[in-house]
C-alpha positions in Angstrom: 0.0 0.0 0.0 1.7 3.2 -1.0 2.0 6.0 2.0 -0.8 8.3 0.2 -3.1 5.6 -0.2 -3.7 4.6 3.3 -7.0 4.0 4.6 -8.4 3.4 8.0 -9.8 0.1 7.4 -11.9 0.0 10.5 -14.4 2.9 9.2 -13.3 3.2 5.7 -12.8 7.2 5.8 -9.6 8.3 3.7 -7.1 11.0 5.4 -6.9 14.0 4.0 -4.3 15.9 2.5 -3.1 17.3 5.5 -3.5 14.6 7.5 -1.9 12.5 5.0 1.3 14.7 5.3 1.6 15.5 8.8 1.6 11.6 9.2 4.4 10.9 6.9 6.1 13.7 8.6 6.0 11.7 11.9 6.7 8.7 10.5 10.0 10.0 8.9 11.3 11.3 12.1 10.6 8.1 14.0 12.7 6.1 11.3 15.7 8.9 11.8 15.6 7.9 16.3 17.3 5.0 16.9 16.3 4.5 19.8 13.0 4.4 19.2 13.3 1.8 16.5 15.8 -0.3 19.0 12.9 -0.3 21.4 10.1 -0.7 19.2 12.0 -4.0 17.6 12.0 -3.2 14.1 14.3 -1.1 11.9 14.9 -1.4 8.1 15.2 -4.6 6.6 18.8 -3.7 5.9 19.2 -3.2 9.6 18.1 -6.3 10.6 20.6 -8.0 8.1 23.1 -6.5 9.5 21.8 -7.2 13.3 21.7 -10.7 12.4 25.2 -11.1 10.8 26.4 -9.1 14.0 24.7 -12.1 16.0 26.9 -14.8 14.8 30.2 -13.0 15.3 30.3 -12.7 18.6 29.5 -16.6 19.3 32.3 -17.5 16.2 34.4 -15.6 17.8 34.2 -17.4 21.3 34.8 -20.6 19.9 37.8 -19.5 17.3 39.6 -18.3 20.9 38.9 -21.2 22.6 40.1 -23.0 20.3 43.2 -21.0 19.9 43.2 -21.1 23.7 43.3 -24.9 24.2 45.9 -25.3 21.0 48.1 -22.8 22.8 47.6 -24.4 26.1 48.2 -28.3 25.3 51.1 -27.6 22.7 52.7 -24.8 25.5 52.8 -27.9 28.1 53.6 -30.2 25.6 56.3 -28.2 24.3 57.9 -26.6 27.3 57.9 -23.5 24.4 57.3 -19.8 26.5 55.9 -18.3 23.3 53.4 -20.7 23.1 52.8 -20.1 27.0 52.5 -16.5 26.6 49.9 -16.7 23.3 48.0 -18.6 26.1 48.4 -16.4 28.2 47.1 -13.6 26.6 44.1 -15.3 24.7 43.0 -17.0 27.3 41.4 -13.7 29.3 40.5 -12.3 26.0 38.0 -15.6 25.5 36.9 -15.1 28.7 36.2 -11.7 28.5 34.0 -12.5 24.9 32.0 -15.7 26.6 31.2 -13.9 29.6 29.5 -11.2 26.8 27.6 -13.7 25.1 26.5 -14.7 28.3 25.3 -11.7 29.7 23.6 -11.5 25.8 22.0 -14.6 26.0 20.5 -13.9 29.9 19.5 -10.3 28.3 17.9 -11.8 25.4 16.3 -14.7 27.6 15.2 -12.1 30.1 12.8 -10.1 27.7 11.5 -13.4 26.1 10.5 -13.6 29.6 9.1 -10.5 30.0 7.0 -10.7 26.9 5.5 -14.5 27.9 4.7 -13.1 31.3 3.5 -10.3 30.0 -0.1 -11.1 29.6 -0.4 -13.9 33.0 
């Protein structure tokens, strides 16, 4: 439905001119905030594309150091090689710096599904 051809469906009376125009007006400042999409849920399509290949970097990126992490650490003992010890060393807080964020993600994300389901009880 284009933006100048909207009807209220409920009592089929057309906005007028004006009306029309003032709304588009509001509607165009509410897609420039933000914040107000971020709480509202939605965005532009390309926004939420880019949200959702966001969402699977963090998580990639946990494993890929943990990963790294337990490479460094089993080849470092294995080795007896202090460079090895030391790449341990410094990846191993950095992983657990990133799970501890998807963490606190997933309990954030977990806690408004809650929120919505309890909603309504």
């Amino acid at each position: 439905m284009d933006d100048w051809d909207m009807w209220d469906r409920r009592e089929r009376t057309r906005l007028s001119p004006r009306e029309r125009l003032a709304l588009l007006e509001i509607e165009a400042r509410l897609r420039e905030d933000r914040g107000f999409a971020r709480r509202m849920g939605g965005g532009a399509h390309r926004e939420r594309g880019d949200r959702a290949r966001r969402r699977i970097w963090l998580p990639t990126g946990v494993l890929l150091l943990a990963l790294a992490s337990a490479f460094c650490a089993v080849m470092g003992i294995r080795t007896a090689d202090p460079g090895l010890l030391w790449c341990f060393a410094v990846l191993w807080p950095l992983t657990l710096f990133q799970a501890f964020r998807l963490l606190c993600r997933l309990a954030r994300r977990r806690g408004r599904a809650g929120e919505r389901a309890s909603s309504w009880l």
